[in-house]
N, CA, C and O atoms as a GROMACS GRO file, in nm:
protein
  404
    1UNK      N    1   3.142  -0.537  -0.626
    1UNK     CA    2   3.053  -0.519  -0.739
    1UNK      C    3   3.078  -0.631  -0.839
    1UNK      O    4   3.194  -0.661  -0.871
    2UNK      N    5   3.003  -0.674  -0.873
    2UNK     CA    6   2.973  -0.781  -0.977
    2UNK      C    7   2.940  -0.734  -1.144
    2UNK      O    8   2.851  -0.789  -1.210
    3UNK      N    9   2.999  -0.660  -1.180
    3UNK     CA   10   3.005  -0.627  -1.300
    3UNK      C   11   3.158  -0.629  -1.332
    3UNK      O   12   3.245  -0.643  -1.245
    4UNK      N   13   3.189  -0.609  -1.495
    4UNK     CA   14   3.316  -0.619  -1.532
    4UNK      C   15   3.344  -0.541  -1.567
    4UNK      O   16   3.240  -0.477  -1.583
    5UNK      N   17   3.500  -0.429  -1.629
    5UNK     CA   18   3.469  -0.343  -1.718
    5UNK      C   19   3.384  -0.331  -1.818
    5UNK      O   20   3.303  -0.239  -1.804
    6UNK      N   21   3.374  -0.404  -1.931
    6UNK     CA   22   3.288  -0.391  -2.020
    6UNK      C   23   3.164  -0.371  -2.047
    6UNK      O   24   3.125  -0.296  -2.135
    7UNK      N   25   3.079  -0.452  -1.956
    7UNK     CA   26   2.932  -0.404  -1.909
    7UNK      C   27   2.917  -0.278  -1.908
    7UNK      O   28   2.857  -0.203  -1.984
    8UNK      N   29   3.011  -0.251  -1.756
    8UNK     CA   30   3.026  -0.097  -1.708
    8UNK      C   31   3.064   0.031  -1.813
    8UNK      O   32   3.063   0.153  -1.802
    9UNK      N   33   3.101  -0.074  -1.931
    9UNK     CA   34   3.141   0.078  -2.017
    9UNK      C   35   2.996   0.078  -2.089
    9UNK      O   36   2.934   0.183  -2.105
   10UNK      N   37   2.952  -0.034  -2.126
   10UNK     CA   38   2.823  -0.041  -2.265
   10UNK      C   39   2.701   0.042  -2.186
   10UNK      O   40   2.610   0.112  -2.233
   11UNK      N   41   2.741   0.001  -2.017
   11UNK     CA   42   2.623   0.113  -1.933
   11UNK      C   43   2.619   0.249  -1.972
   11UNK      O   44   2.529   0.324  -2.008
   12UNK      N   45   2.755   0.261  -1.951
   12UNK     CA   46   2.740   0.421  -1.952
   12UNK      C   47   2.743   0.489  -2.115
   12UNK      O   48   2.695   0.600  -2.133
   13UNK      N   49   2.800   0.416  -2.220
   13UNK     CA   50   2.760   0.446  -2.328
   13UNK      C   51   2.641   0.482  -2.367
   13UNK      O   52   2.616   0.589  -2.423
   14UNK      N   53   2.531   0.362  -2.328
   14UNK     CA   54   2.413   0.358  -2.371
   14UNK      C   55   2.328   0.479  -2.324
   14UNK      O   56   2.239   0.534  -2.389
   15UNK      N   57   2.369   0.507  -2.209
   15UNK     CA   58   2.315   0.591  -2.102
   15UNK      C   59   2.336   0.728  -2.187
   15UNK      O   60   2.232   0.780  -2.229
   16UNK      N   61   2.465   0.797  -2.219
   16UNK     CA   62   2.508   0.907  -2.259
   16UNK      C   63   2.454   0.904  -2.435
   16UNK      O   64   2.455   1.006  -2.503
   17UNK      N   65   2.428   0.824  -2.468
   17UNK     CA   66   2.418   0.838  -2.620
   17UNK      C   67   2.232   0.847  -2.634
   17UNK      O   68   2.171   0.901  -2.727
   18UNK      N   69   2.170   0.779  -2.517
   18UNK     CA   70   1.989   0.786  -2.507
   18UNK      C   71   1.946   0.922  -2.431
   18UNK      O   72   1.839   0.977  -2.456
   19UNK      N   73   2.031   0.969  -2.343
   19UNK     CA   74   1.988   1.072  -2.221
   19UNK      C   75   2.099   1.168  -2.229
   19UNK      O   76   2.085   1.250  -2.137
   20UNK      N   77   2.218   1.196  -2.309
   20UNK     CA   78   2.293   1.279  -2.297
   20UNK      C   79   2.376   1.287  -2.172
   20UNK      O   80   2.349   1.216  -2.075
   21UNK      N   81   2.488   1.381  -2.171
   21UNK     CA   82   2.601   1.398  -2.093
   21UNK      C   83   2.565   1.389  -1.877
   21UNK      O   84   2.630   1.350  -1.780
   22UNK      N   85   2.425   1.453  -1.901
   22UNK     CA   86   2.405   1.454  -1.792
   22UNK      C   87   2.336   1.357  -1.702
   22UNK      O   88   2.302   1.374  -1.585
   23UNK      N   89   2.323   1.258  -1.772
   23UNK     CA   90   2.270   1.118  -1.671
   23UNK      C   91   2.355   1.076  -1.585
   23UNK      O   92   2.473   1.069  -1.622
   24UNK      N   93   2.318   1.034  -1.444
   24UNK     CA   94   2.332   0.944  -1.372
   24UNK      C   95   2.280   0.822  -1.367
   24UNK      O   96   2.161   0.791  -1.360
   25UNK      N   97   2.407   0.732  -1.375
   25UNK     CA   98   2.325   0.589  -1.361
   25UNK      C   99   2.400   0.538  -1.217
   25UNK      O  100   2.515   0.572  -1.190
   26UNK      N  101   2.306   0.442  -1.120
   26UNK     CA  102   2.396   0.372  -1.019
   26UNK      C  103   2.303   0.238  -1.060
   26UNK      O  104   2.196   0.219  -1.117
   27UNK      N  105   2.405   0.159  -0.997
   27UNK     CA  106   2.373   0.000  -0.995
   27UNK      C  107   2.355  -0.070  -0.861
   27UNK      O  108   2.442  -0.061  -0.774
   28UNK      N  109   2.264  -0.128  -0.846
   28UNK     CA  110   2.210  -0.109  -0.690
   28UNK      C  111   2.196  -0.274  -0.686
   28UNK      O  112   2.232  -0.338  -0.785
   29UNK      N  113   2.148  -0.338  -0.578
   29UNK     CA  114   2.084  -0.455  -0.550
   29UNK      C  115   2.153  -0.532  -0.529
   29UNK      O  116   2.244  -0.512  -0.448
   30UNK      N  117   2.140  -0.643  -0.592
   30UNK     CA  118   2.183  -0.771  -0.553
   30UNK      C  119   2.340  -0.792  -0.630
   30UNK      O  120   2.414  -0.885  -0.596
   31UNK      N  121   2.371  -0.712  -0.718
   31UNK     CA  122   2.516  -0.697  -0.834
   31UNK      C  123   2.640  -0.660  -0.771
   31UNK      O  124   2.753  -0.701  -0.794
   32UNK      N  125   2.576  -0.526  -0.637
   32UNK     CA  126   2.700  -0.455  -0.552
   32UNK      C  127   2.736  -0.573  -0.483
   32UNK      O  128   2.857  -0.566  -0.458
   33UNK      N  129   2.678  -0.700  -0.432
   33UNK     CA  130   2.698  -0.777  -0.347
   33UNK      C  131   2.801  -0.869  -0.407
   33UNK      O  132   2.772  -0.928  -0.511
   34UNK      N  133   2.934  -0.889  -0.343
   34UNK     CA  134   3.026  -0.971  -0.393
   34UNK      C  135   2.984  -1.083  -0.342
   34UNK      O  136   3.038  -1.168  -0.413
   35UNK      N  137   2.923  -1.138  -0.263
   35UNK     CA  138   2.931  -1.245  -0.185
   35UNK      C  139   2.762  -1.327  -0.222
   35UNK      O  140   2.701  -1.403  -0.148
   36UNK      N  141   2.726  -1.284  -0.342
   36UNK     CA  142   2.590  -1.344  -0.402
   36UNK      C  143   2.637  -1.354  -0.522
   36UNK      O  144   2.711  -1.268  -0.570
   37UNK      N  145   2.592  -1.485  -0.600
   37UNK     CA  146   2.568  -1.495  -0.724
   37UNK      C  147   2.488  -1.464  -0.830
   37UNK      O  148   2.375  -1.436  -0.791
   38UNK      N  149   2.502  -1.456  -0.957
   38UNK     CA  150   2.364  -1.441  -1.043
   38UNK      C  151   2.308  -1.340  -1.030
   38UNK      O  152   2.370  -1.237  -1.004
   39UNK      N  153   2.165  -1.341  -1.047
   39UNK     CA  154   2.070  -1.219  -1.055
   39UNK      C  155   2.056  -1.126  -1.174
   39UNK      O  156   2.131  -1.143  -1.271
   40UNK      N  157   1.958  -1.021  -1.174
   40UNK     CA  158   2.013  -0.964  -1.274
   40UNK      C  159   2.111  -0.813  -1.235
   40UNK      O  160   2.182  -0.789  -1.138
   41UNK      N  161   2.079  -0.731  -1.355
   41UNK     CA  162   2.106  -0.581  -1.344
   41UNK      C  163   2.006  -0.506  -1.315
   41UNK      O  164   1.919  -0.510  -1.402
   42UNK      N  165   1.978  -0.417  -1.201
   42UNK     CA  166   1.946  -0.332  -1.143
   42UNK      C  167   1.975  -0.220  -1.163
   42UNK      O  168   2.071  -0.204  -1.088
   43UNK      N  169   1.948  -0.078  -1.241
   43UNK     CA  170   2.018   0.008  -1.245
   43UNK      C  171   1.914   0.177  -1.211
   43UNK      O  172   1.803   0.209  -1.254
   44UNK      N  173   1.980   0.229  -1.148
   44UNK     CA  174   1.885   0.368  -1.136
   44UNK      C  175   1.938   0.464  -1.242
   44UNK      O  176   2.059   0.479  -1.260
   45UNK      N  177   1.846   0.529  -1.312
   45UNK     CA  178   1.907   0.619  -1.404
   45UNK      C  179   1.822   0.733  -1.374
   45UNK      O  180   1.708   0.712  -1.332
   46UNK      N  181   1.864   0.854  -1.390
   46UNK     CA  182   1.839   1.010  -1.279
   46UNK      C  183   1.891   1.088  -1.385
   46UNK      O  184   2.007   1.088  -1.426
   47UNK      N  185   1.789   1.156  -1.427
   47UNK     CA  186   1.796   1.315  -1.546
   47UNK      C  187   1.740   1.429  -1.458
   47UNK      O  188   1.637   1.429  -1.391
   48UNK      N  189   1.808   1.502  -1.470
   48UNK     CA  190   1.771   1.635  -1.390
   48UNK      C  191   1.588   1.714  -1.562
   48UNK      O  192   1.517   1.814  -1.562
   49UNK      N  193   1.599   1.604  -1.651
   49UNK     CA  194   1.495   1.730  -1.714
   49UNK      C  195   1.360   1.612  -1.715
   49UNK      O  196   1.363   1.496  -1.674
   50UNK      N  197   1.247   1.685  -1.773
   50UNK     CA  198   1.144   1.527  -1.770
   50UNK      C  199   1.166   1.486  -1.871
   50UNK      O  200   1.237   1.535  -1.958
   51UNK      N  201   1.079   1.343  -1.876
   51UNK     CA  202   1.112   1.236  -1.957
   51UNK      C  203   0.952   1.244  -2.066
   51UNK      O  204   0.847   1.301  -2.036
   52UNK      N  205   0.970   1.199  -2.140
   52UNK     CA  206   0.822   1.211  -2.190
   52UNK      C  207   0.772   1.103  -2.204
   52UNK      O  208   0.651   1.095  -2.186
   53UNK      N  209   0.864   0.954  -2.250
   53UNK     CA  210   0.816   0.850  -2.230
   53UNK      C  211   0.912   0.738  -2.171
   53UNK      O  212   0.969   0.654  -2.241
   54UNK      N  213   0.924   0.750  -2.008
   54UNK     CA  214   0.968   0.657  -1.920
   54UNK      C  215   0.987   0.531  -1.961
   54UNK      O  216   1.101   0.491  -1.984
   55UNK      N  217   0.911   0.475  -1.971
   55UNK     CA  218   0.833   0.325  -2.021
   55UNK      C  219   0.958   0.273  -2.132
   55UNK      O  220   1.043   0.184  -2.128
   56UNK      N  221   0.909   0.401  -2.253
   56UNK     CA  222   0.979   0.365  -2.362
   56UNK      C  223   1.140   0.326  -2.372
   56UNK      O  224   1.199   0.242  -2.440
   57UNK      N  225   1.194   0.440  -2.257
   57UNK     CA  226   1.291   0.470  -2.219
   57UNK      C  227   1.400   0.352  -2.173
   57UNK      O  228   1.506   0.308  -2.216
   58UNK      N  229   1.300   0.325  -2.045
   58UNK     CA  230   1.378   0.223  -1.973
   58UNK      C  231   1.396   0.123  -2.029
   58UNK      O  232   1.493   0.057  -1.990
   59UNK      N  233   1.282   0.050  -2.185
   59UNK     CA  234   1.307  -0.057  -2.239
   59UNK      C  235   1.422  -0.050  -2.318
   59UNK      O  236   1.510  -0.136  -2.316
   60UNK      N  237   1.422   0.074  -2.404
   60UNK     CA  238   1.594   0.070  -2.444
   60UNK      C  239   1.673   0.080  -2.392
   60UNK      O  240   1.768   0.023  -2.446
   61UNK      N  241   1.695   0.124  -2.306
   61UNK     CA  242   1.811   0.090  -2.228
   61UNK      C  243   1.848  -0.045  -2.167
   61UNK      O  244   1.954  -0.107  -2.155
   62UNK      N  245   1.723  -0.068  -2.136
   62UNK     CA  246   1.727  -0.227  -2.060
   62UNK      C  247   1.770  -0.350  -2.171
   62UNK      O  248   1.838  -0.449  -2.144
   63UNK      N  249   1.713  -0.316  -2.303
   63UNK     CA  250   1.734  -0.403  -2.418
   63UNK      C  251   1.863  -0.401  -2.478
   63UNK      O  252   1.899  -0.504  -2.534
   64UNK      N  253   1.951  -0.286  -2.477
   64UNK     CA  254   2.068  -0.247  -2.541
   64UNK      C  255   2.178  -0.327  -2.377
   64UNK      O  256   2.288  -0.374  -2.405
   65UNK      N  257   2.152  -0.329  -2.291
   65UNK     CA  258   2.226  -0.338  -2.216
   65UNK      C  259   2.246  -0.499  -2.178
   65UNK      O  260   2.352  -0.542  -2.132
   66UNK      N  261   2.125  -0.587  -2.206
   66UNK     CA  262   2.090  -0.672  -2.188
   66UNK      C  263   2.175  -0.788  -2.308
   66UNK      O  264   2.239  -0.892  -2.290
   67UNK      N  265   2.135  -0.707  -2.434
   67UNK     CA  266   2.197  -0.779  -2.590
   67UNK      C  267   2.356  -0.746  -2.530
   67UNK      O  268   2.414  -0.854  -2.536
   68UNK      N  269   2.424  -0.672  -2.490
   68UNK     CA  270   2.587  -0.664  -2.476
   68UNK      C  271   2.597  -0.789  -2.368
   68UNK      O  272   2.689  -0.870  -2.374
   69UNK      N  273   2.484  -0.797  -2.260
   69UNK     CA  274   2.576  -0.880  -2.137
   69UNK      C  275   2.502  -1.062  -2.193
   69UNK      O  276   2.506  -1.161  -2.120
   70UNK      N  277   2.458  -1.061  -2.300
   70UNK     CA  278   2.443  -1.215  -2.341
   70UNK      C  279   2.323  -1.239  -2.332
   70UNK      O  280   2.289  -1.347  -2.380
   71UNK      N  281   2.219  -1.159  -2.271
   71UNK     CA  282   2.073  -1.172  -2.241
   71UNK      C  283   2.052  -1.198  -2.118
   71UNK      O  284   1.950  -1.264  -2.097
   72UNK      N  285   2.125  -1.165  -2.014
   72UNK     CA  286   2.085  -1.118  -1.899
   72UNK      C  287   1.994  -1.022  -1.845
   72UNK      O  288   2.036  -0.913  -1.886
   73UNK      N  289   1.886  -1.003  -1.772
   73UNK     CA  290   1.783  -0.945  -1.742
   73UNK      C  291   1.858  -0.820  -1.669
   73UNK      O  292   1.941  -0.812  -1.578
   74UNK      N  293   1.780  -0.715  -1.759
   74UNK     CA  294   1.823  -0.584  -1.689
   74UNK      C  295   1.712  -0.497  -1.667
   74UNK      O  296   1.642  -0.473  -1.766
   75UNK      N  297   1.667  -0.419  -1.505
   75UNK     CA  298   1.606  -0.332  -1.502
   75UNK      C  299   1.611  -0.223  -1.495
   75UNK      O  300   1.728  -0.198  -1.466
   76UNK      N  301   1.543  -0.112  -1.506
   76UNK     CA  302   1.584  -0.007  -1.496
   76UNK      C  303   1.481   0.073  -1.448
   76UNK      O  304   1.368   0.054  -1.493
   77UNK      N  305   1.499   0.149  -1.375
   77UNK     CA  306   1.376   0.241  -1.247
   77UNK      C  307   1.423   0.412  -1.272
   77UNK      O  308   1.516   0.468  -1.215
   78UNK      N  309   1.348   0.459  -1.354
   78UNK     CA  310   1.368   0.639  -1.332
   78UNK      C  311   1.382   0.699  -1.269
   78UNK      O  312   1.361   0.649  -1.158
   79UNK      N  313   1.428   0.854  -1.264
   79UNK     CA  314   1.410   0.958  -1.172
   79UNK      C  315   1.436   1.028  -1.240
   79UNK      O  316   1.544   1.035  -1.299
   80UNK      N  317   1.322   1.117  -1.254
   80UNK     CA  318   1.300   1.249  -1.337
   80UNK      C  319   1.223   1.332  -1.256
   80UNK      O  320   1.156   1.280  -1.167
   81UNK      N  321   1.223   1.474  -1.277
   81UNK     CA  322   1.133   1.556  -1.222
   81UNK      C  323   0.983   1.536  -1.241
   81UNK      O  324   0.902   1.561  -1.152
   82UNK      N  325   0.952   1.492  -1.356
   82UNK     CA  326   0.830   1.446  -1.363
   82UNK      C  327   0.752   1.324  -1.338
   82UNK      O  328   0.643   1.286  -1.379
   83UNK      N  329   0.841   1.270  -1.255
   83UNK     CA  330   0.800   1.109  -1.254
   83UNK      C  331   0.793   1.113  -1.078
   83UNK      O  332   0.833   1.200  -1.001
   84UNK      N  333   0.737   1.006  -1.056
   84UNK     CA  334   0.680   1.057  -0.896
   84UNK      C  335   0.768   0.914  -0.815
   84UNK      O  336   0.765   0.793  -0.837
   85UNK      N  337   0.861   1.016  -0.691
   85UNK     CA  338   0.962   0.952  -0.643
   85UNK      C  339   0.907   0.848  -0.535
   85UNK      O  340   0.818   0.872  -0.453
   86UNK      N  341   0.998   0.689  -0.556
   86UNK     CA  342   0.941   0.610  -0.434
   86UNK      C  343   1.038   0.588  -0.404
   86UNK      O  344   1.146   0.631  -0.447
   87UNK      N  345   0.997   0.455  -0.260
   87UNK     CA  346   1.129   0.436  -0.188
   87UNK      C  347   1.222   0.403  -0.244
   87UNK      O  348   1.327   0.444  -0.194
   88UNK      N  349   1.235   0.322  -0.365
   88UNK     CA  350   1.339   0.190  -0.451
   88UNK      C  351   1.445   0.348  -0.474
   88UNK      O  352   1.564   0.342  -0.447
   89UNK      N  353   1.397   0.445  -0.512
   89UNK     CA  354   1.513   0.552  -0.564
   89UNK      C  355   1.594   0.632  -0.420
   89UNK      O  356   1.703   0.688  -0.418
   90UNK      N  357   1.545   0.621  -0.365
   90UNK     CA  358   1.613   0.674  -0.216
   90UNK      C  359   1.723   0.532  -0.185
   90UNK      O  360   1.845   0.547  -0.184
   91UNK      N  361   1.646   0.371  -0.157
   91UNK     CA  362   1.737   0.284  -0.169
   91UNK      C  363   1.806   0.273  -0.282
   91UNK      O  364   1.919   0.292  -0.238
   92UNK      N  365   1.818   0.256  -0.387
   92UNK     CA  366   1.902   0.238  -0.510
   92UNK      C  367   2.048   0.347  -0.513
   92UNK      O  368   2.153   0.332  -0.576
   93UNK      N  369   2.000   0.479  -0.401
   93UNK     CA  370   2.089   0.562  -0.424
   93UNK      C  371   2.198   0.558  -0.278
   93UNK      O  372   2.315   0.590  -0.257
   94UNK      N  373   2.106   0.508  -0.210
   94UNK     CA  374   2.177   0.520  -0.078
   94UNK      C  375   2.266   0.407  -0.064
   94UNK      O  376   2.377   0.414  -0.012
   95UNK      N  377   2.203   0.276  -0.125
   95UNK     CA  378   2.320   0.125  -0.123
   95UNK      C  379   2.380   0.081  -0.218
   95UNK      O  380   2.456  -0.016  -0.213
   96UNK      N  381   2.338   0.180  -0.375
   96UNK     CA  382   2.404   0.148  -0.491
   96UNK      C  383   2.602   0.196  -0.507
   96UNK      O  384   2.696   0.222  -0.432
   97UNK      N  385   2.578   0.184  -0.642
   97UNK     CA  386   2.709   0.196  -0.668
   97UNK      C  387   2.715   0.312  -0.799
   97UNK      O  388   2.675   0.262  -0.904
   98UNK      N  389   2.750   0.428  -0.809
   98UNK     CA  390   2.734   0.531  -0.918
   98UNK      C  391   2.824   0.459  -1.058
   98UNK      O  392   2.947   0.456  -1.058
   99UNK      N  393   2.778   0.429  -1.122
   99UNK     CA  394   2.832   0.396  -1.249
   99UNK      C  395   2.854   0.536  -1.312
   99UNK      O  396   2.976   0.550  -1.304
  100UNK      N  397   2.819   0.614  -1.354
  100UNK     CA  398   2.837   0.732  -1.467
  100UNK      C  399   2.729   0.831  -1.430
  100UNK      O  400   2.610   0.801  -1.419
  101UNK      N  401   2.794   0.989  -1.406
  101UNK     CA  402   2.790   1.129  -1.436
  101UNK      C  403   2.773   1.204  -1.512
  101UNK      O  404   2.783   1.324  -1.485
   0.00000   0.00000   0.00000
């Protein structure tokens, strides 16, 4: 994995302080790969309640996470009960890496 502690903590901060105790975040893509450079952050974030505004959501997170790692591009892909599941969340979960519970 290609992240450092610190990232990995501002992840899961950001995560628990926007979505509360019960988020899951994993970090998937091209970051788990030790043997690639660069790229950005990829991250799946998974609430067991719905979201009301996804969109809104993922930009703060993506923006707060982005300003800590220097302005590195960060995405971020939902999973909520109300949000309608595609493949990227079945892959993100099956080849990622669980950052925070």
């Amino acid at each position: 994995m290609r992240l450092t502690p610190s990232p990995i903590d501002h992840i899961r901060v950001t995560a628990h302080q926007l979505l509360g105790e019960g988020v899951r975040v994993t970090l998937f893509s091209s970051r788990v790969r030790d043997d690639l450079k660069g790229g950005d952050v990829d991250l799946l974030v998974e609430v067991n309640e719905c979201v009301d505004n996804p969109a809104l959501m993922s930009a703060q997170i993506a923006s707060r996470v982005s300003r800590a790692m220097n302005g590195r591009k960060v995405d971020v892909v939902f999973k909520a009960p109300n949000l309608l599941q595609q493949p990227i969340h079945s892959i993100a979960r099956q080849t990622g890496i669980l950052l925070c519970r």
